[in-house]
C-alpha positions in Angstrom: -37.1 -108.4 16.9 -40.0 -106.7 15.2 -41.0 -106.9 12.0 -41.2 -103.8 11.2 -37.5 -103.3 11.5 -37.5 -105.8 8.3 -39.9 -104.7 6.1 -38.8 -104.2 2.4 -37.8 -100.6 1.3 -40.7 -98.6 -0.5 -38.5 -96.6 -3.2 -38.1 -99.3 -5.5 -35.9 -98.5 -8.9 -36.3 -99.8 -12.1 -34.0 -102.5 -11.4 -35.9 -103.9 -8.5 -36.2 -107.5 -11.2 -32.3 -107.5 -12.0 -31.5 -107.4 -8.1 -34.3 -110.2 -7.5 -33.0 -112.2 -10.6 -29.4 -112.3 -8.9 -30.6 -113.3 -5.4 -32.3 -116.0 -6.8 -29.2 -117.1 -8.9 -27.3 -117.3 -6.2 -29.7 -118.9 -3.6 -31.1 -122.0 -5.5 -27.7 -123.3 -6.4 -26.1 -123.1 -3.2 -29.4 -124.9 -1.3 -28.9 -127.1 -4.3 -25.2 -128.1 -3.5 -26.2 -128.0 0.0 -29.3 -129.2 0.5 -27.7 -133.1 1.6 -26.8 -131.3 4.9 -29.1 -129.1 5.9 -26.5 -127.7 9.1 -24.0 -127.1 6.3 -21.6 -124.4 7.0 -21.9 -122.9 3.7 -24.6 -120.1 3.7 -26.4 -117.5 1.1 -27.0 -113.8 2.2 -30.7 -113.2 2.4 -31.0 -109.5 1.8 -32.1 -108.5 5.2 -31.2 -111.2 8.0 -27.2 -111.9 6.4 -25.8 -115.0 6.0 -28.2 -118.0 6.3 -27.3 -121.9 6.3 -29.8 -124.7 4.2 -31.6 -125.2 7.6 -31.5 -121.4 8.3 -33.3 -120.5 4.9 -35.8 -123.9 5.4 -36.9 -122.1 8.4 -37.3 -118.7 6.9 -38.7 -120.2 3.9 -41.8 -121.7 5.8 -42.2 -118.9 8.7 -42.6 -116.7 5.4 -44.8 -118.9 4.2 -47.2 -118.9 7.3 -47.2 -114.9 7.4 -48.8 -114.4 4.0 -50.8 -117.0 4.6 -52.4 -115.4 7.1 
């Protein structure tokens, strides 16, 4: 895997907010609902590695974390 095969698009359209805004309604309640079982099988799509699981986006969340970080 490289990174670079992840990286977010550069031709961003107006709507760029609207399409963030619906991600983020989507992802907070279901971690919300979920979040009691982290190896749940119900997932959220994260917009460039598919379905993901509470423990799946945990992990993300903090390697994602440790790269801007850096």
């Amino acid at each position: 895997m490289r990174i670079e095969d992840y990286k977010p698009y550069t031709d961003i359209d107006v709507n760029i907010i609207l399409h963030y805004r619906r991600f983020v309604a989507g992802f907070r309640p279901t971690l919300l609902q979920t979040i009691g079982d982290t190896d749940a099988l119900y997932t959220h799509a994260h917009p460039w590695f598919g379905e993901l699981n509470p423990k799946g986006w945990m992990v993300m969340g903090m390697v994602h974390r440790i790269v801007h970080r850096r």
